[in-house]
C-alpha positions as CSV (number, residue, x, y, z in Angstrom):
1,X,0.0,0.0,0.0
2,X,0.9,3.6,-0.8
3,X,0.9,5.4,2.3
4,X,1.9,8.9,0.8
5,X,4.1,10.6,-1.8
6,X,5.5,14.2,-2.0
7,X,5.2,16.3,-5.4
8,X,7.7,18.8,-5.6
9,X,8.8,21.0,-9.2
10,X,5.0,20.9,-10.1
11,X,4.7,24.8,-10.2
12,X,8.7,24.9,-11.9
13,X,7.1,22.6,-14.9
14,X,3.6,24.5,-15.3
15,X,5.8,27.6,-15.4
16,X,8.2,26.0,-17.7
17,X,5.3,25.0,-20.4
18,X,3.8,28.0,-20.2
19,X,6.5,29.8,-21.4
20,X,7.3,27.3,-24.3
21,X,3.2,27.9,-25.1
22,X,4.9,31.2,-26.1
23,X,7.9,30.4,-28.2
24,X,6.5,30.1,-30.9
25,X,4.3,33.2,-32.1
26,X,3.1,34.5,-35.2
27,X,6.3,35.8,-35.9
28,X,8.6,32.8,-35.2
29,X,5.5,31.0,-37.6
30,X,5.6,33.7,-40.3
31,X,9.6,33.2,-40.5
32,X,9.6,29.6,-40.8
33,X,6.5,29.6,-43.3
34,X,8.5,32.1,-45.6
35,X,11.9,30.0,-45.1
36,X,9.9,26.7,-45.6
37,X,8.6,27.9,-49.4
38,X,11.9,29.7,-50.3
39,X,12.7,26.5,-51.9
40,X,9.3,26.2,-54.2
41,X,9.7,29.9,-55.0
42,X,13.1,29.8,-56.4
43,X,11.6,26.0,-57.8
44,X,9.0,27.7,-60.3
45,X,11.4,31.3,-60.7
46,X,13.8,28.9,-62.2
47,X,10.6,26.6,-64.3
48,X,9.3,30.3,-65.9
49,X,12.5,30.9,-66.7
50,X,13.8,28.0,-68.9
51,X,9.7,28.5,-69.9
52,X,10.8,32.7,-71.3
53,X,13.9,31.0,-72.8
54,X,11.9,28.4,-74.5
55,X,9.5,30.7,-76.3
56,X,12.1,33.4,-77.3
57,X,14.1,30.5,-79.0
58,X,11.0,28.6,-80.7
59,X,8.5,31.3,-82.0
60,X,8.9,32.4,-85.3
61,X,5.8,33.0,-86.0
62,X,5.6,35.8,-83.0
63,X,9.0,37.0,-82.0
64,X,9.5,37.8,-78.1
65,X,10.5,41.8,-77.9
66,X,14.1,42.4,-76.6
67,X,14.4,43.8,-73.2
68,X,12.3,43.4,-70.0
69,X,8.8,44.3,-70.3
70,X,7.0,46.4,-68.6
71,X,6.2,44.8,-64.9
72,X,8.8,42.4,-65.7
73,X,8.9,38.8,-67.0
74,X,7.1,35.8,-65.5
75,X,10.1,34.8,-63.5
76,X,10.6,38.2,-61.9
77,X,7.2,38.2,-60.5
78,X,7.3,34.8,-58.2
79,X,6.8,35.7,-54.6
80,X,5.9,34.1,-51.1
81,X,3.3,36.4,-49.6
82,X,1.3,36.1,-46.1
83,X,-2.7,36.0,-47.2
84,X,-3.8,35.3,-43.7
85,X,-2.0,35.7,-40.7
86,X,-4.4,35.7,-37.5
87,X,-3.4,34.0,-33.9
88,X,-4.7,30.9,-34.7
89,X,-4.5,30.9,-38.7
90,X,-1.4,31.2,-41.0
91,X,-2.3,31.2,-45.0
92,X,0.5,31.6,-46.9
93,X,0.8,31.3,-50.8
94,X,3.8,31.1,-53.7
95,X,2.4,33.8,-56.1
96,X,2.9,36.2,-58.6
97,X,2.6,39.9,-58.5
98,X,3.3,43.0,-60.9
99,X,2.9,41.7,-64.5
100,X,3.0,37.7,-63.7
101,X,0.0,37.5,-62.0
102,X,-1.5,38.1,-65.2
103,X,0.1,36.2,-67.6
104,X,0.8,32.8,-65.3
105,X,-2.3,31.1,-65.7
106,X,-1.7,32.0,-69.4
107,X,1.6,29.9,-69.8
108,X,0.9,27.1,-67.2
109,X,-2.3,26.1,-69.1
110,X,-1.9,27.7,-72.7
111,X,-4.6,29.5,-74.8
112,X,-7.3,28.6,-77.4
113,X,-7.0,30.5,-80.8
114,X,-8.5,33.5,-80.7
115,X,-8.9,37.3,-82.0
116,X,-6.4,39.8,-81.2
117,X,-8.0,43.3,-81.7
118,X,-5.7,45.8,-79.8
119,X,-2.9,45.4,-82.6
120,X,-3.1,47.1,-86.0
121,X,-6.4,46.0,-87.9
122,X,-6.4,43.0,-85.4
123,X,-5.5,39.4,-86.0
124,X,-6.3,35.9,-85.4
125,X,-3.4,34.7,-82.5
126,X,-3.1,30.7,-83.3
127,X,-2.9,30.4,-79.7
128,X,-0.5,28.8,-76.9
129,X,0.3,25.3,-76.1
130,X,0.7,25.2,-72.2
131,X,4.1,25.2,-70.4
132,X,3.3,24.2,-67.0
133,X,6.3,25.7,-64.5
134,X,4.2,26.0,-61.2
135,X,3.0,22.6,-61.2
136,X,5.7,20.7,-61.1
137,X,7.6,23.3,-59.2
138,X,4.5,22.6,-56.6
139,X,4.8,18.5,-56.8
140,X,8.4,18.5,-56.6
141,X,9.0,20.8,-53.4
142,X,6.0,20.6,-51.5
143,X,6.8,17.5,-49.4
144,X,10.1,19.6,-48.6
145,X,8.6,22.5,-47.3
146,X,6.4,20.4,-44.4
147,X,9.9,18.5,-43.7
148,X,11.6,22.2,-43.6
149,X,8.7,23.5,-41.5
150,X,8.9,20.9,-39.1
151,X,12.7,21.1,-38.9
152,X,12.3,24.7,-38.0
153,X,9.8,24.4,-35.5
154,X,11.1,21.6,-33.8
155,X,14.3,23.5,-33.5
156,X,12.7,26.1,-32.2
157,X,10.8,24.5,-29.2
158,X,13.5,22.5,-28.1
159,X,15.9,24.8,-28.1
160,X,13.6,26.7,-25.7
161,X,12.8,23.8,-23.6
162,X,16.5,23.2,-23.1
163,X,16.6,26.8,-22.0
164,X,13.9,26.3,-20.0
165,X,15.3,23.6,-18.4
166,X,18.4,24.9,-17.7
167,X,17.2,27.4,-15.5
């Protein structure tokens, strides 16, 4: 039979977890997210950029202009962005801003043929095969980004704890 036991370092470890309960904020969670999808970032930069090399090589039939356009190529408009960012909700996105986020859609799934009025007396565009670059930017990273995630955050609430227990 148990007659009895003594507890002691009960109000040390409540202490203790509540501060870890604090490690990791919004801000520690915005840093990793935004380090965790570097890697799919740079992933589809580099995929719309063999994607630009590939049409200015292969379309004779409508030349690419020299220089950068105006708001810049597809590749030069990839970004990581916070959409959401409340205390219990993070939402971020790999997207495209300035000129790319209205052209992307265009490239990754191609267009039908159709009428192109804006240009002298207009003409009939034959329209554009697709040349999916987020996609498998997307398939080939995203695993990586919940492993780097999880890296990051482990590190960071261990290192704490080991802090914590230090103490």
């Amino acid at each position: 039979m148990v007659k009895g036991f003594k507890l002691t370092g009960d109000l040390q470890l409540r202490n203790s977890m509540k501060q870890l309960g604090s490690v990791y904020d919004g801000r520690a969670m915005d840093i990793d997210l935004e380090a965790a999808l570097e890697p799919m970032r740079r992933e589809t930069e580099k995929n719309a950029v063999s994607v630009r090399n590939f049409a200015g090589k292969h379309s004779a039939f409508f030349p690419q202009p020299t220089g950068t356009p105006k708001g810049g190529h597809l590749d030069q408009g990839v970004v990581s962005v916070k959409i959401k960012g409340t205390a219990k909700v993070r939402v971020w996105w790999v997207t495209f801003a300035k000129r790319a986020r209205y052209i992307a859609h265009l490239v990754e799934f191609g267009t039908a043929p159709h009428f192109q009025p804006r240009f002298k007396g207009g003409f009939q565009h034959p329209g554009a095969r697709p040349h999916p670059f987020f996609r498998p930017a997307f398939d080939s990273q995203s695993g990586n980004v919940l492993r780097v995630l999880g890296e990051r955050a482990w590190l960071r609430i261990s290192t704490a704890a080991f802090r914590t227990g230090k103490k």
